[in-house]
C-alpha positions as CSV (number, residue, x, y, z in Angstrom):
1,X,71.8,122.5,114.4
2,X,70.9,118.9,115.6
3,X,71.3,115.8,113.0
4,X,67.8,114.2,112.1
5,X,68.6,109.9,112.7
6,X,67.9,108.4,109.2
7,X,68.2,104.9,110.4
8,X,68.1,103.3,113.4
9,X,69.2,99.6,113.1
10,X,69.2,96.4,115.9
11,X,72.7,94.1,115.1
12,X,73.4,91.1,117.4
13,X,76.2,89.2,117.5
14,X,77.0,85.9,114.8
15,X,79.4,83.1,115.2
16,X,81.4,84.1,112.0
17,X,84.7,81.4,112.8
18,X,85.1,79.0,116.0
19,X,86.1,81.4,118.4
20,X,85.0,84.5,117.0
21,X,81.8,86.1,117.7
22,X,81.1,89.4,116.0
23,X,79.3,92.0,114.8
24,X,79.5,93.6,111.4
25,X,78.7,96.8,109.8
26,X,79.7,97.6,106.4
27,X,79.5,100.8,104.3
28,X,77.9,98.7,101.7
29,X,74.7,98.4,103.9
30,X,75.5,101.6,106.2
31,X,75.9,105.1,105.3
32,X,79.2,105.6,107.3
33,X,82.1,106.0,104.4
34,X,84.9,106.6,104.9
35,X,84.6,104.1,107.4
36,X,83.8,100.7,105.7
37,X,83.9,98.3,107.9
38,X,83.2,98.0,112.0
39,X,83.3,95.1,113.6
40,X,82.8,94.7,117.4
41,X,84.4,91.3,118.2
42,X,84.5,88.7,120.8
43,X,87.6,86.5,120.6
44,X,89.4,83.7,122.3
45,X,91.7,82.2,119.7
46,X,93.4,82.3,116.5
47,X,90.9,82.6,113.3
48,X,92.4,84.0,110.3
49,X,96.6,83.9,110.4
50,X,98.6,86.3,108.3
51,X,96.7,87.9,105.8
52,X,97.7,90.8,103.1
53,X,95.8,94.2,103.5
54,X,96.1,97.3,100.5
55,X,94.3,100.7,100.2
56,X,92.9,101.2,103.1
57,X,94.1,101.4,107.2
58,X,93.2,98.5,109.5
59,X,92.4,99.9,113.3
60,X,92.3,97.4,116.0
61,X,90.6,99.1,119.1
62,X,90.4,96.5,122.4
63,X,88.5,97.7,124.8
64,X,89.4,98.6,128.2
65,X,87.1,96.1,129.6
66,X,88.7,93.2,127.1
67,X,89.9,90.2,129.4
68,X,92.8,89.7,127.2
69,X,95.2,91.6,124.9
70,X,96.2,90.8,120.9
71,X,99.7,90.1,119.8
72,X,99.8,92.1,116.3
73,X,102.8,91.2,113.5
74,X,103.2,92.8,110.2
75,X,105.7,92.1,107.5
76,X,107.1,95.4,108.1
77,X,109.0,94.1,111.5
78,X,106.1,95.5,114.1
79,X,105.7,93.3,116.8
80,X,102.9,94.9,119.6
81,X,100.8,93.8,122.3
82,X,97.3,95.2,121.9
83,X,96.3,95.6,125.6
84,X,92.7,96.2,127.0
85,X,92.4,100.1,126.2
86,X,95.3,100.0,123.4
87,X,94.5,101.2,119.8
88,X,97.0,99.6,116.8
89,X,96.7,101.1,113.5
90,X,98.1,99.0,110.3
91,X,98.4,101.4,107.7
92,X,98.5,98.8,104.4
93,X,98.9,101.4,101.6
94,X,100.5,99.3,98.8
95,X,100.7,96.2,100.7
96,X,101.4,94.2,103.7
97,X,100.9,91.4,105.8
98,X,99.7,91.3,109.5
99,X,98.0,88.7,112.3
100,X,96.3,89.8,115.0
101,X,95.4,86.9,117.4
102,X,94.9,86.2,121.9
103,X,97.9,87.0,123.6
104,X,96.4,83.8,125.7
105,X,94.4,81.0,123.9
106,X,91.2,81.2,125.9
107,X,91.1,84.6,127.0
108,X,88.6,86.4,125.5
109,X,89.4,89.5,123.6
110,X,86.6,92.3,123.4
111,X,87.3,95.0,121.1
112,X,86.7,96.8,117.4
113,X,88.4,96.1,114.1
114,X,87.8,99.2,111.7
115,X,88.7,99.7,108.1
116,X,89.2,103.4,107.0
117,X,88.9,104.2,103.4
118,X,91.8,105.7,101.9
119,X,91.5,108.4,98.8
120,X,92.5,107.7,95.3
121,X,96.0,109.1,96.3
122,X,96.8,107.5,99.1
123,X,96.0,104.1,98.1
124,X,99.7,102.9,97.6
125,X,101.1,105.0,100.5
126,X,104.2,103.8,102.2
127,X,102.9,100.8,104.9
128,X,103.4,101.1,108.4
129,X,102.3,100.6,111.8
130,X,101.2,102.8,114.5
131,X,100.6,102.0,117.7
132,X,99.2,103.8,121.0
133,X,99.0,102.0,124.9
134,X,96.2,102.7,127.0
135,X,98.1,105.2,129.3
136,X,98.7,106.8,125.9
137,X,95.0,107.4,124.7
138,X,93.6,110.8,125.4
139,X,91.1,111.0,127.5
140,X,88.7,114.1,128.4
141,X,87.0,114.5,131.5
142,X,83.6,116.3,131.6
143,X,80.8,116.3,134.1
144,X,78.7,113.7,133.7
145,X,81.1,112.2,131.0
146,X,84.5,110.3,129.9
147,X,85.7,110.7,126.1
148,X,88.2,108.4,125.3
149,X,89.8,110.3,121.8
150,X,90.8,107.0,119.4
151,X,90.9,109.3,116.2
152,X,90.8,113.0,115.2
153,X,90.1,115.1,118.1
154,X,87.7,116.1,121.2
155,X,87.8,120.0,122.4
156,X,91.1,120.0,120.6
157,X,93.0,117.5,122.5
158,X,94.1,115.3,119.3
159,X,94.5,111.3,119.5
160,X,98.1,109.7,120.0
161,X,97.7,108.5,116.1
162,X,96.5,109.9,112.8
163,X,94.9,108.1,109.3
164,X,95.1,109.5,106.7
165,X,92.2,110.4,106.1
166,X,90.2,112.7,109.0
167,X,87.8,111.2,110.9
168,X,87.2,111.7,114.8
169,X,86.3,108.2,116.6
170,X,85.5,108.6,120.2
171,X,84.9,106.1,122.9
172,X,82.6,107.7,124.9
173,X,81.1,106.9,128.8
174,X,78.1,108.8,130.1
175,X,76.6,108.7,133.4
176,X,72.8,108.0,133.7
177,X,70.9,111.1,133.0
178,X,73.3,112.9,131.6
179,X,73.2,114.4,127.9
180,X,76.0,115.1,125.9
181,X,76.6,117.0,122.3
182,X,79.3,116.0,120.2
183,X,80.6,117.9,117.1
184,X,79.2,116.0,113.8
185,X,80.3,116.3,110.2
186,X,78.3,114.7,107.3
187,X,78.6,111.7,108.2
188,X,78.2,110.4,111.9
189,X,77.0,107.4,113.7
190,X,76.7,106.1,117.6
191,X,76.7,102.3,117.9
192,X,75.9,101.1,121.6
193,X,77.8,99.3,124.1
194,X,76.0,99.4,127.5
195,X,73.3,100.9,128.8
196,X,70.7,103.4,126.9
197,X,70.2,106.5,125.6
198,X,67.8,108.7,123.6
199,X,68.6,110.3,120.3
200,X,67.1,113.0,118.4
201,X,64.1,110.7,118.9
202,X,61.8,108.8,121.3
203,X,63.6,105.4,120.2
204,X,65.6,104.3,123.1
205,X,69.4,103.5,122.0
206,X,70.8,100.0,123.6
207,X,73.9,97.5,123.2
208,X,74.7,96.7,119.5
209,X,72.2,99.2,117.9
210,X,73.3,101.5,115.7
211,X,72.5,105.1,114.6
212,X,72.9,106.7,111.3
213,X,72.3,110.3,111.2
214,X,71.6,112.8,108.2
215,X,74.3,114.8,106.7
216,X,72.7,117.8,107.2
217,X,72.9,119.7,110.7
218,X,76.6,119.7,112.6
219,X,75.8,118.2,116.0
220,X,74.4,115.0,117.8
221,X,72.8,115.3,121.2
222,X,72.4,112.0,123.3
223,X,70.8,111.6,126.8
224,X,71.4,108.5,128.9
225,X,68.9,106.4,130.8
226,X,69.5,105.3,134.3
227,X,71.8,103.0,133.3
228,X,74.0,105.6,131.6
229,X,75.2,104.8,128.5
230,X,78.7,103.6,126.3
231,X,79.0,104.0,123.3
232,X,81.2,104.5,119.7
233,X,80.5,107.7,117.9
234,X,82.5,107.8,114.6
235,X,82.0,111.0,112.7
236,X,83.8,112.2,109.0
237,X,83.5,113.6,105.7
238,X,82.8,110.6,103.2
239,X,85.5,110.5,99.8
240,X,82.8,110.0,97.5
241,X,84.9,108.5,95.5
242,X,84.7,105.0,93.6
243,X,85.1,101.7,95.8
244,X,86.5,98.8,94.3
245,X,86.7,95.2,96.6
246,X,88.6,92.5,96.5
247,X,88.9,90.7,99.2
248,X,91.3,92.4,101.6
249,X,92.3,94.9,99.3
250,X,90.5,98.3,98.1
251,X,90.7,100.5,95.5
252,X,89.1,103.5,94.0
253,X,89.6,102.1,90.2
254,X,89.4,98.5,88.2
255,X,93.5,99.5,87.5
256,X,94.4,100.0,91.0
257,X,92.8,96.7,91.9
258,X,95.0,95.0,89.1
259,X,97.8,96.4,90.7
260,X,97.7,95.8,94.1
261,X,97.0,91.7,92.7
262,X,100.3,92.4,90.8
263,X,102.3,93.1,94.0
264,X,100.9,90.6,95.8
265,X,101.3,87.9,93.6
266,X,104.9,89.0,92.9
267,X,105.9,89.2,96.6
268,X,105.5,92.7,96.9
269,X,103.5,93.3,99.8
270,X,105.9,91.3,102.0
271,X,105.8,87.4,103.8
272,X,104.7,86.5,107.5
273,X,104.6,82.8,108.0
274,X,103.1,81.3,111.1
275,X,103.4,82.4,114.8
């Protein structure tokens, strides 16, 4: 059965920091836990230096049609290059450090940052890093479509890299005309990248808009304009669990939050000084 959209939502781009432009969608306005944030960026130059993350994984996706790459550090020892096409995953669990800035001051870098929620469990997890090249990432070929697999899985080819918790993200390409229908579990979205397409509606779907579907129904059907259309579908089962924020840490509980504060002002989740 089909998914009925519930919203339909126009997003442009703001100058959040010199240097970074970007686009923001958060599960406190959206309906797309246990995702909580996306951001679609545009970024030429260092903005926000090492930084501590907790409870949650950190996914940096560049595009393939990025101009430039990310250098990404963590206080665990990783050291990657996040190339056009690339996918780097910073699993934070009970604390760590990372920066993630142009590989070339100048260059602009043209890709997603994602935060995936974590359960009450796996909050303090072990941190680590996971990391995937472009040669590396799935990719299935259909006719009339291109489905690059970031997370979960597509026709049961799975992605290089897991979160912990399950959620499919695909990147996908479609040429014009051509429809598409992708498997869809409660919650599901499609944010734009190029092009348009029509969805469950008579609304036509452009750059930087974004759908929110209904739980109910297990499927969403998208047909492309004569442009085709590119797009992000991200699709999951939300925790329903509590939220806490603070800052670059979440938590499910008031306690938790205390505690991941404790190990970060006691040194716990590590040190990265400047590049």
């Amino acid at each position: 059965m089909n998914k009925n959209i519930i919203e339909l939502s126009q997003l442009n781009f703001t100058q959040d920091f010199p240097g970074l432009r970007g686009v923001n969608m958060m599960a406190r306005q959206f309906p797309i836990e246990p995702f909580l944030v996306i951001t679609e960026f545009r970024m030429e130059k260092p903005v926000f230096g090492p930084h501590p993350h907790a409870g949650i994984s950190v996914l940096t996706y560049m595009l393939p049609d990025s101009e430039g790459g990310f250098i990404n550090r963590d206080s665990k020892g990783d050291f990657s290059t996040i190339g056009p096409g690339a996918v780097h995953i910073t699993q934070a669990g009970s604390g760590m450090h990372h920066d993630e800035f142009p590989q070339v001051p100048g260059v602009e870098c043209h890709g997603f940052q994602i935060w995936i929620n974590h359960a009450k469990a796996d909050r303090f997890v072990e941190p680590l890093a996971k990391h995937a090249d472009a040669v590396e990432i799935p990719v299935v070929e259909q006719p009339g479509a291109q489905i690059r697999v970031i997370l979960g899985q597509y026709e049961g080819i799975p992605a290089k890299n897991e979160v912990l918790t399950r959620v499919d993200l695909l990147h996908v390409f479609l040429a014009p005309k051509t429809s598409i229908t992708l498997p869809a579990a409660a919650m599901a979205f499609v944010y734009g990248l190029k092009g348009t397409a029509q969805a469950a509606s008579e609304d036509t779907l452009k750059a930087q808009m974004m759908v929110n579907y209904s739980p109910e129904g297990d499927e969403a059907t998208l047909q492309a304009g004569p442009e085709g259309f590119e797009f992000l579908f991200g699709t999951g089962t939300p925790l329903n669990e509590a939220i806490v924020y603070g800052g670059p840490f979440v938590m499910t509980t008031p306690e938790q939050m205390v505690e991941a504060k404790g190990r970060y002002s006691r040194g716990e989740m590590g040190r990265l000084g400047p590049y």
